[in-house]
C-alpha positions in Angstrom: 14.6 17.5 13.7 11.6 18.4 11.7 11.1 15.8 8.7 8.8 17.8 6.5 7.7 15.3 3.6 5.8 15.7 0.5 2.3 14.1 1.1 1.9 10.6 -0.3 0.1 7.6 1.9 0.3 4.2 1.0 -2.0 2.4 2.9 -2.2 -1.3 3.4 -5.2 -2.4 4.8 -5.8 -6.0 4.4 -7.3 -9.0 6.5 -5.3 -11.2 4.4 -3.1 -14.6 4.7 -1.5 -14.8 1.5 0.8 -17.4 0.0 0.1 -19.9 3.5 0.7 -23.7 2.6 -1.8 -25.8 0.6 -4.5 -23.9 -1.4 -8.4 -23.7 -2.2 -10.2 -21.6 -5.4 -12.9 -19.1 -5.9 -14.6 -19.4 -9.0 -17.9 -17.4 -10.1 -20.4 -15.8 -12.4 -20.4 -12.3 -13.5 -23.3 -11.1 -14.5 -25.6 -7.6 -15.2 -27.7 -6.9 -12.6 -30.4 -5.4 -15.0 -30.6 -8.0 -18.1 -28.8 -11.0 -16.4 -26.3 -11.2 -19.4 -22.8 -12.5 -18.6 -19.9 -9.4 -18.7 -17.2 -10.9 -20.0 -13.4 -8.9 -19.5 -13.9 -7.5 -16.4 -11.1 -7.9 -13.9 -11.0 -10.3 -11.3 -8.0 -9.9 -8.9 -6.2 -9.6 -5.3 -5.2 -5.8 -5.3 -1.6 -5.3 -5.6 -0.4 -9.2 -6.4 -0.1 -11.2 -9.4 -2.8 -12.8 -8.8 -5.9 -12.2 -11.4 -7.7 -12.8 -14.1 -10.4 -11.7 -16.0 -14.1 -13.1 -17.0 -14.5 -15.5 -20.4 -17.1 -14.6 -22.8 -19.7 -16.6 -20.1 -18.8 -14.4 -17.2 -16.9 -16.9 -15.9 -14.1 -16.9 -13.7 -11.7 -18.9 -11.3 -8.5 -18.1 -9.3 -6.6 -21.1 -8.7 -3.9 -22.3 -5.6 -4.8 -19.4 -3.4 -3.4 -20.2 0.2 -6.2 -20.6 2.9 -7.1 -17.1 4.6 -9.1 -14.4 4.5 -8.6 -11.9 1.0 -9.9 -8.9 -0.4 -11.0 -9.9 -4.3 -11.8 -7.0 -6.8 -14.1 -7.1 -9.5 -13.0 -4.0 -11.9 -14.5 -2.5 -15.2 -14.4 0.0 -17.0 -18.6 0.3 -17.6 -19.1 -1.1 -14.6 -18.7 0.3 -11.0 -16.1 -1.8 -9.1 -16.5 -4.0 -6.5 -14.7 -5.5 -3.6 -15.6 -8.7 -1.3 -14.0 -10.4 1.5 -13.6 -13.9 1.1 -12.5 -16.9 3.4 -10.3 -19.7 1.2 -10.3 -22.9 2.9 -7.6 -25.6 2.2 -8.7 -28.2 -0.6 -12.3 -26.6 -1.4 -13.6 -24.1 -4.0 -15.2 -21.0 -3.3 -18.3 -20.5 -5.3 -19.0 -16.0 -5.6 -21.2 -15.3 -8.4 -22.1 -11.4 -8.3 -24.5 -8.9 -10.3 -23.0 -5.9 -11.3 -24.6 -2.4 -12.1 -23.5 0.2 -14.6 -21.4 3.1 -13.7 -23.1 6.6 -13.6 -20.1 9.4 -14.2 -20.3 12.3 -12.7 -17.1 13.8 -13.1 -18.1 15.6 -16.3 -20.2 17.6 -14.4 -17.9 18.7 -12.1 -15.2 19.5 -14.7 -17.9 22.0 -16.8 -18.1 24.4 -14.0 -14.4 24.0 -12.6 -10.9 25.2 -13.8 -9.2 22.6 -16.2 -5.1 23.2 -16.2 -3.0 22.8 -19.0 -2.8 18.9 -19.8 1.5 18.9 -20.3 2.0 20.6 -16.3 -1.0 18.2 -14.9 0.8 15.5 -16.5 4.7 16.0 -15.9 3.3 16.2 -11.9 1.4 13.2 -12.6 4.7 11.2 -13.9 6.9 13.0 -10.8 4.8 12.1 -7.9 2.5 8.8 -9.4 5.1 6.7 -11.5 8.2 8.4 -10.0 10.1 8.8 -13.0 9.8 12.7 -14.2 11.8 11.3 -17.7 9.7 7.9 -18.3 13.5 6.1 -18.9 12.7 3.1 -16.6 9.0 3.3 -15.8 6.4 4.6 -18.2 2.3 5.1 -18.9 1.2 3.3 -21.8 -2.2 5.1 -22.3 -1.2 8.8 -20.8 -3.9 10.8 -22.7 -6.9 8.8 -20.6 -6.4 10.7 -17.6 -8.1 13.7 -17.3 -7.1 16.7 -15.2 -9.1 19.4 -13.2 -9.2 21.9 -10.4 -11.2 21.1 -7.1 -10.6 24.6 -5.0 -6.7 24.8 -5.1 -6.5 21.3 -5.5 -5.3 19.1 -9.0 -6.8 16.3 -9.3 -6.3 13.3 -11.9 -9.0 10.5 -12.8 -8.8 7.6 -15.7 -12.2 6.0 -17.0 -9.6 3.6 -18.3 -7.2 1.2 -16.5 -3.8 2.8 -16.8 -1.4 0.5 -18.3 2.4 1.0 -16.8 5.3 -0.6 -17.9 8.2 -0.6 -15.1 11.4 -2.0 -16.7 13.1 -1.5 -13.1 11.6 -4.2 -11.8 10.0 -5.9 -14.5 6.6 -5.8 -14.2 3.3 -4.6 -16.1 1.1 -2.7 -14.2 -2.6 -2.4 -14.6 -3.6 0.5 -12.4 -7.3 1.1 -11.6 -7.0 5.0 -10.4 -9.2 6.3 -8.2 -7.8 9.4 -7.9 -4.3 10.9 -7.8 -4.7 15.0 -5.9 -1.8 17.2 -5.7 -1.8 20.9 -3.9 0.8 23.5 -3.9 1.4 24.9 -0.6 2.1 28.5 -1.3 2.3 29.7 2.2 4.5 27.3 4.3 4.3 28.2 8.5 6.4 27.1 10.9 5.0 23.4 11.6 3.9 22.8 7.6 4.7 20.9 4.6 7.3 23.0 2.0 6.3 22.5 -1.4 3.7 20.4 -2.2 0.9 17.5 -0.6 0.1 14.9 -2.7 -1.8 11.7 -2.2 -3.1 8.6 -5.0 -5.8 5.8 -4.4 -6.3 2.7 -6.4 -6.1 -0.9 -6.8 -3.5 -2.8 -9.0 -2.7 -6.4 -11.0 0.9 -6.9 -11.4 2.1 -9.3 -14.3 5.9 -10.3 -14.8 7.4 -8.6 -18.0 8.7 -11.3 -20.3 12.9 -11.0 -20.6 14.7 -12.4 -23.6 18.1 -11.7 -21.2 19.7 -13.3 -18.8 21.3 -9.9 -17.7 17.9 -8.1 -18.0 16.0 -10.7 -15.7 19.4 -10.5 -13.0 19.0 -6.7 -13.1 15.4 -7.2 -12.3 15.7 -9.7 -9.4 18.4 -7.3 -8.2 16.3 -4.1 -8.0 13.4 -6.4 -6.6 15.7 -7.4 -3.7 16.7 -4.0 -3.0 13.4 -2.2 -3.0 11.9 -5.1 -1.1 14.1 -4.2 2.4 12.3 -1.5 4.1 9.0 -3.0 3.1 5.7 -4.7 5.5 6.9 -8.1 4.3 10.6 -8.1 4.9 10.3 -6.2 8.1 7.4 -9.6 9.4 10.2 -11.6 7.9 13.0 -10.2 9.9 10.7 -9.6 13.0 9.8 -14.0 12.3 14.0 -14.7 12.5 14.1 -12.1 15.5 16.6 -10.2 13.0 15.5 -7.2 13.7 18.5 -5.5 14.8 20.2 -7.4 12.7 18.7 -6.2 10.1 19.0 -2.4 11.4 15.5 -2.1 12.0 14.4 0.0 14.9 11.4 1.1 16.2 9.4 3.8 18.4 6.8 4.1 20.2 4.2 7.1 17.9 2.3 9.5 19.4 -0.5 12.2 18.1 0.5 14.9 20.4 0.7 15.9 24.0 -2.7 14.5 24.7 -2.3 11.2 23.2 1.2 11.4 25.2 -0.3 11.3 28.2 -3.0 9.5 27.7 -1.1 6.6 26.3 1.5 6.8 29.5 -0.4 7.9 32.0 1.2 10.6 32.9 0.6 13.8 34.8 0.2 16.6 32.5 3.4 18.6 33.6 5.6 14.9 32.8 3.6 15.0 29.9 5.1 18.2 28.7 9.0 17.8 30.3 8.5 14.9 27.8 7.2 16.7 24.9 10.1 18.7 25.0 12.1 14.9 24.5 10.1 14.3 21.5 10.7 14.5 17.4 7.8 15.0 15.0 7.6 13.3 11.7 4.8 14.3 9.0 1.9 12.4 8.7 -1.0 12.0 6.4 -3.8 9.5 8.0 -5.8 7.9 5.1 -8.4 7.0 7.9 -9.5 10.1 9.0 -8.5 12.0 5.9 -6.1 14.6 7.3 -2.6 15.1 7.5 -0.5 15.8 11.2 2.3 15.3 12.5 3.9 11.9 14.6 5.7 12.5 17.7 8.4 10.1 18.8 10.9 10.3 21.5 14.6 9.3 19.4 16.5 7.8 22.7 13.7 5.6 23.9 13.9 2.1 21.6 10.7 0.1 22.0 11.6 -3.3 22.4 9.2 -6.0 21.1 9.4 -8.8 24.5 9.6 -12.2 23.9 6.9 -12.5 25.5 4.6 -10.6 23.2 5.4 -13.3 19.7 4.2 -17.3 20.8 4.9 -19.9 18.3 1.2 -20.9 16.0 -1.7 -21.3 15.9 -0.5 -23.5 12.4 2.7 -25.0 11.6 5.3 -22.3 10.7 3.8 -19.6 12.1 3.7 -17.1 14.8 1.5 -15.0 16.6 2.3 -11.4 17.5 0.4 -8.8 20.1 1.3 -5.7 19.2 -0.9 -3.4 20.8 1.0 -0.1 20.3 1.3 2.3 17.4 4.5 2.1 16.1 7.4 4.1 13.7 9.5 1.7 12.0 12.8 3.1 10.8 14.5 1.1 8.5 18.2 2.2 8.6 20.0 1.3 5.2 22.7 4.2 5.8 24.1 2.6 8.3 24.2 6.1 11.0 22.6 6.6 14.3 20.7 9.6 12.8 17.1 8.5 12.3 16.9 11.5 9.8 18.3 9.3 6.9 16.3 6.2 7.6 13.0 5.1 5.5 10.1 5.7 7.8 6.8 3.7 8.0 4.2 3.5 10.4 2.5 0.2 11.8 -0.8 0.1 13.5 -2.6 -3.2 14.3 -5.6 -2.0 15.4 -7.2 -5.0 17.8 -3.2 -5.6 18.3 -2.6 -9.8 17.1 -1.4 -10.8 13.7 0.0 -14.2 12.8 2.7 -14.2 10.4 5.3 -16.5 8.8 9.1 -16.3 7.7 8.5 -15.2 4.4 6.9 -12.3 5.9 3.0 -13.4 4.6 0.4 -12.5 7.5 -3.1 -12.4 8.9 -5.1 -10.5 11.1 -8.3 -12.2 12.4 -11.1 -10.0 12.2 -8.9 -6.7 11.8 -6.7 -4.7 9.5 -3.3 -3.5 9.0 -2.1 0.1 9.0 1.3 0.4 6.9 1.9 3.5 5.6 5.0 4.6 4.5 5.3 8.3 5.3 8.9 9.0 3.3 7.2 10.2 -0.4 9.6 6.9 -1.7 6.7 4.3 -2.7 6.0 5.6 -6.3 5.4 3.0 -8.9 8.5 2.6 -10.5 9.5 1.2 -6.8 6.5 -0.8 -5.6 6.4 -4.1 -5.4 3.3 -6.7 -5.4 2.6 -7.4 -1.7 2.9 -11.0 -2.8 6.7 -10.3 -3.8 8.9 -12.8 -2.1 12.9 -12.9 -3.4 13.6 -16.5 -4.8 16.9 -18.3 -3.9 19.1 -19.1 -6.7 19.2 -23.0 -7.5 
């Protein structure tokens, strides 16, 4: 098998606990860095949760009944260049971040005077395929489409909005505002052998979910439906699963990931001609690695199940939660088909880099003094099917 994908990364990298038991605040001053003048309506947020706000006519802000742990918090707007800082919550105290913040220089005009600008309509109708993942805008849609710009860099098309985007996604419910950094998209006109058909395509940004408001009973089931659904397959549900030792269960299954021969043996220890009798075992999977800002290939050997030991998961360091080592770089294959083919299944990839994370049964985590590599690497985490990290489904009372 040779799973050749459409390019589209979706990293996660956080040093986050969210949603752990009791809560603290960070509250602030935002101010310009040249005239000391409050900047009121910039953003304030956790990327990719519900959780935001945005600055009073003082500058002022405050984010209330964040669990303790470590977050990223983004300061966003649209005059001003962004900002992110790592910040500590500790139970029952406030967090006091005031920051100055400078004016943005653009220099994008520049670039797009001396380089090829495509037709608006084709830049777009990619844009809508590959970004919001509805071609026909009938369940997710771009509010403010004519502030992105287009334009050529070599062979590649490239996207950009001075503006916050503002989506509407009426399959799950939620508005959407997008801070793009960039969305790139490149026709491969010359496929060989071990390349991607058709087209690479990656996006960057940060994002501030907001529940959509429902007047129907059957429109707010529908959503808490689709929410359900998309959520299996996802960081959170597989920590959940991995908390209940469901994995199986749950038809999760995972392998061990390799870069190539070298890795292979480097990783196994292995003399170079086992090395290769096992190369000759192994499927590839197409890869893009945000990190290092190329795209490869995975290689995994399909009969050989890596087995987390129960040795390798200990119960704390708090109440509720548990602590995993999980040293190795990992393929998760989520199999909702229900078939022993790993062809079907979603595919993402897991990479702890220091190897511990402490986690909890609704699937919220930490990783002390590290980050999280999630990246789903099937081209099916588009907009009109991502959830906020902080997405957990609600029993019915």
């Amino acid at each position: 098998m040779r799973k050749f994908l459409i390019l589209f990364s979706l990293l996660l990298s956080f040093s986050t606990g969210q949603l752990f038991p009791q809560s603290g605040s960070v509250t602030g001053v935002v101010a310009d860095s040249l005239t000391g003048l409050p900047v009121a309506n910039l953003s304030v947020f956790i990327p990719f949760t519900t959780t935001g706000t945005t600055t009073n006519a003082k500058g002022e802000y405050k984010l209330d009944r964040l669990p303790p742990g470590d977050y990223t918090l983004m300061f966003r707007h649209v005059t001003y260049r962004s900002y992110s800082k790592s910040i500590t919550i500790e139970s029952g105290k406030q967090l006091v971040l005031n920051l100055a913040v400078s004016e943005n220089i653009y220099k994008i005009d520049e670039v797009v005077k001396f380089g090829k600008i495509p037709d608006w309509s084709w830049g777009y109708n990619l844009f809508k395929e590959y970004f919001l993942g509805d071609a026909n805008e009938i369940k997710c849609t771009l509010r403010n489409p004519k502030d992105l710009k287009f334009y050529y860099d070599g062979d590649i098309l490239t996207a950009y909005s001075r503006q916050p985007l503002e989506i509407i996604n009426r399959h799950l419910g939620y508005r959407i505002i997008y801070y793009l950094d960039y969305f790139k998209f490149v026709e491969n006109k010359n496929p060989g052998k071990n390349s991607v058909q058709g087209g690479y395509y990656a996006f960057s940004g940060s994002a501030l979910y907001q529940d959509l408001p429902s007047k129907l009973r059957i429109t707010a089931s529908n959503w808490k439906l689709n929410r359900e659904a998309e959520f299996k397959g996802s960081l959170r549900h597989f920590l959940a699963c991995l908390y209940q030792e469901k994995l199986s269960e749950n038809r999760y299954y995972l392998r061990k990931a390799y870069h190539g021969i070298t890795d292979l043996q480097k990783q196994e220890k292995l003399a170079s001609s086992m090395a290769k009798i096992k190369m000759a075992q192994m499927d590839s999977i197409f890869s893009w690695y945000p990190n290092e800002g190329k795209s490869g290939f995975l290689y995994f050997i399909p009969v050989e199940e890596f087995l987390i030991l129960p040795e390798q998961i200990t119960d704390g360091p708090g109440s509720g939660e548990k602590t995993a080592v999980l040293n190795e770089f990992l393929l998760v294959f989520s199999d909702f088909e229900k078939t022993i083919d790993l062809r079907d299944d979603w595919t993402s990839s897991l990479r702890i880099p220091k190897g511990t994370i402490i986690f909890d049964q609704e699937g919220n985590y930490r990783v002390p003094g590290d980050t999280l590599q999630w990246t789903n690497l099937d081209n099916t985490v588009r907009m009109r099917v991502m959830l906020p990290t902080d997405y957990v489904p609600k029993e019915d009372h």
